[in-house]
VOVO-900496 format. One line per 2 residues: number of its first residue (from 1); their letters; for each residue x, y, z of N, C-alpha, C. Coordinates in steps of 0.02 Angstrom, whole numbers. Layout:
NUM = A = X,Y,Z,X,Y,Z,X,Y,Z | ... .
This chain:
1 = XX = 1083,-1830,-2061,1043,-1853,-2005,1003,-1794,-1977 | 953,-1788,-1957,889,-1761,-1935,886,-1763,-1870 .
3 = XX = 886,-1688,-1824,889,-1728,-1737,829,-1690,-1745 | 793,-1680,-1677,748,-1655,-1621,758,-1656,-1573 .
5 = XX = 726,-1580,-1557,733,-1569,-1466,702,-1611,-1436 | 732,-1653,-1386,669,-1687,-1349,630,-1627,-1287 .
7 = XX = 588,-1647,-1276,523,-1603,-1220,576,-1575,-1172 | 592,-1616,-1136,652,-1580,-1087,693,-1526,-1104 .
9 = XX = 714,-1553,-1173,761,-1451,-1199,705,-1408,-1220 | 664,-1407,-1255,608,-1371,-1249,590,-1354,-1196 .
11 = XX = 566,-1396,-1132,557,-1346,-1078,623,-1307,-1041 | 683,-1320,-1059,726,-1287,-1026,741,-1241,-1065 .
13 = XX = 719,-1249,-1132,716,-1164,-1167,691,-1115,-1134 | 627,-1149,-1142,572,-1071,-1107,598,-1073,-1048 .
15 = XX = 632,-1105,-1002,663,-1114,-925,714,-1054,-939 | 756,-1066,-999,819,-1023,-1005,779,-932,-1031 .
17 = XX = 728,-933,-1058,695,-877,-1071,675,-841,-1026 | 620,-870,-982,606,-839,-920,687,-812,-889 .
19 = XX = 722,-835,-872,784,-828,-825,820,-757,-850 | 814,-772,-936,842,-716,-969,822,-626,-966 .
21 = XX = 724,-672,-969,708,-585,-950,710,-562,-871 | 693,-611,-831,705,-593,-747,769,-569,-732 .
23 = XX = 806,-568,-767,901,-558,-750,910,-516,-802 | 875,-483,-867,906,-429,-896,957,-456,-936 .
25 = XX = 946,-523,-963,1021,-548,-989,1015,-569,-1051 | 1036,-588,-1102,1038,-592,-1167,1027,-665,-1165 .
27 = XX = 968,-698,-1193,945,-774,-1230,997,-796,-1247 | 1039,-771,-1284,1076,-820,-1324,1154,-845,-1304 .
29 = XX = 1157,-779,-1232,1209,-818,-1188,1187,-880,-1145 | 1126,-886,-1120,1097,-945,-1098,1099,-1012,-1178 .
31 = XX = 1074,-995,-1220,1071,-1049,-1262,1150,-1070,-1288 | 1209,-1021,-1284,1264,-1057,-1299,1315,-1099,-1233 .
33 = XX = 1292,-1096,-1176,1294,-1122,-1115,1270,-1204,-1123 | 1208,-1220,-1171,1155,-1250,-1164,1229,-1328,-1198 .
35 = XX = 1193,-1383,-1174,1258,-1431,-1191,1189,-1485,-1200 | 1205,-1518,-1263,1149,-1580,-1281,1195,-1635,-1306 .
37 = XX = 1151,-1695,-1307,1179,-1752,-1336,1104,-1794,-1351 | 1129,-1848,-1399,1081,-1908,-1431,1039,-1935,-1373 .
39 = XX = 992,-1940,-1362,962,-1992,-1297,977,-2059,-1324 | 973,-2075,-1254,996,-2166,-1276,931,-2190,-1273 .
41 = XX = 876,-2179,-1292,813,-2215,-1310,801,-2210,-1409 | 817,-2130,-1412,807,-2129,-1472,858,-2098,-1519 .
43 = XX = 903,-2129,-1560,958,-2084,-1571,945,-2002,-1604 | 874,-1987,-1619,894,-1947,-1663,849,-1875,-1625 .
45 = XX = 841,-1885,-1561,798,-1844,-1504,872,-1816,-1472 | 880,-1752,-1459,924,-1716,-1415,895,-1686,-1342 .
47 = XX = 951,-1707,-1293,922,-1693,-1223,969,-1660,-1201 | 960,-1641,-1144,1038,-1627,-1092,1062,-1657,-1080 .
49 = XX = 1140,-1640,-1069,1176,-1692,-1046,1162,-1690,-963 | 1187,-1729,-945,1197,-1749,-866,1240,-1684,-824 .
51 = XX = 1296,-1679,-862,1324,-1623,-846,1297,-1570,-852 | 1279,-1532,-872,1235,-1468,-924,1198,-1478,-852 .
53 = XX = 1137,-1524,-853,1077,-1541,-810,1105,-1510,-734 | 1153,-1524,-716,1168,-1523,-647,1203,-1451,-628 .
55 = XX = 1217,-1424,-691,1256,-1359,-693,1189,-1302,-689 | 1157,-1316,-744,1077,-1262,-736,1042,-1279,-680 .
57 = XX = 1009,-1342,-656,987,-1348,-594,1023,-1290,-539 | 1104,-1285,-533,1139,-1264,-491,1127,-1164,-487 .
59 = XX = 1114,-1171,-554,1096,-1098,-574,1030,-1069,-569 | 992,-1112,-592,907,-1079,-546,925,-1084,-489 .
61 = XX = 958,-1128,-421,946,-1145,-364,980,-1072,-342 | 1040,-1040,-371,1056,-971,-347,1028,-928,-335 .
63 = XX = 984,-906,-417,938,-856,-443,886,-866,-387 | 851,-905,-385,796,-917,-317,823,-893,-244 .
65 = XX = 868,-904,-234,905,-871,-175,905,-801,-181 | 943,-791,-235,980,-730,-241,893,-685,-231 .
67 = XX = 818,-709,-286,778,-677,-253,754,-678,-204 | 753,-724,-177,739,-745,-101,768,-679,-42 .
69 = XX = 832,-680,-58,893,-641,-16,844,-543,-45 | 834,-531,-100,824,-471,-121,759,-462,-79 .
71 = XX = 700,-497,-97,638,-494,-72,638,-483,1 | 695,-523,54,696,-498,127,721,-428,135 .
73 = XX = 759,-419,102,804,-353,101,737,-317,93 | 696,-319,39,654,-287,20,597,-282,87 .
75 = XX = 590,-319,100,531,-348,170,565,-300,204 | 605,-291,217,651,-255,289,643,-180,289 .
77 = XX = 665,-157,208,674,-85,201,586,-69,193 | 549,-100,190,465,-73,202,448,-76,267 .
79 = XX = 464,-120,292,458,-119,361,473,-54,393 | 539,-48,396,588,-9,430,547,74,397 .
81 = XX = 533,69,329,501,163,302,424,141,339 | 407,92,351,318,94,398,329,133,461 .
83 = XX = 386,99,487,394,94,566,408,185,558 | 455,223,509,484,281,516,431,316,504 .
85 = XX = 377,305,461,315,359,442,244,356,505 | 275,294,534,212,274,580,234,342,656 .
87 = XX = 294,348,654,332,396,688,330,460,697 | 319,458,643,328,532,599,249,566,596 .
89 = XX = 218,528,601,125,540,589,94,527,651 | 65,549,706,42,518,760,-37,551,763 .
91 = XX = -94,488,781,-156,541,763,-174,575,813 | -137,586,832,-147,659,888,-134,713,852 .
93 = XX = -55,687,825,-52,757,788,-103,792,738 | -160,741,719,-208,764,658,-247,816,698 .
């Protein structure tokens, strides 16, 4: 028997690629994570399962945080070296 990816694992490939190089992490621990089954439209098309689906959803929704959470951190510590150089430099002193 003969399967195919259906579109959906294909885009959650390159989904799982992107993730891999943003995180420094090895492709092929994302692709053995990856969980498929037969679609019930076409038997011989492979999709995600339901489970799988709700587990990766759960895992971008972190990663987005987790940059979310870095990027303020990041917002803060520029802030905070502006505010210290803005201090440090006064144009009087020029």
């Amino acid at each position: 028997m003969n399967l195919k990816l259906g579109d959906e694992s294909i885009a959650h490939i390159a989904k799982l690629l992107q993730m891999a190089i943003l995180s420094g992490t090895d492709i092929t621990d994302h692709l053995r994570m990856m969980r498929l089954t037969t679609s019930e439209k076409s038997s011989d098309v492979l999709v995600m399962t339901p489970e799988y689906r709700e587990i990766s959803d759960d895992q971008v929704k972190t990663m987005l945080q987790r940059a979310e959470d870095v990027q303020s951190e990041l917002s803060e510590i520029s802030s905070e070296s502006s505010e210290e150089l803005h201090g440090a430099f006064k144009i009087s002193d020029l």
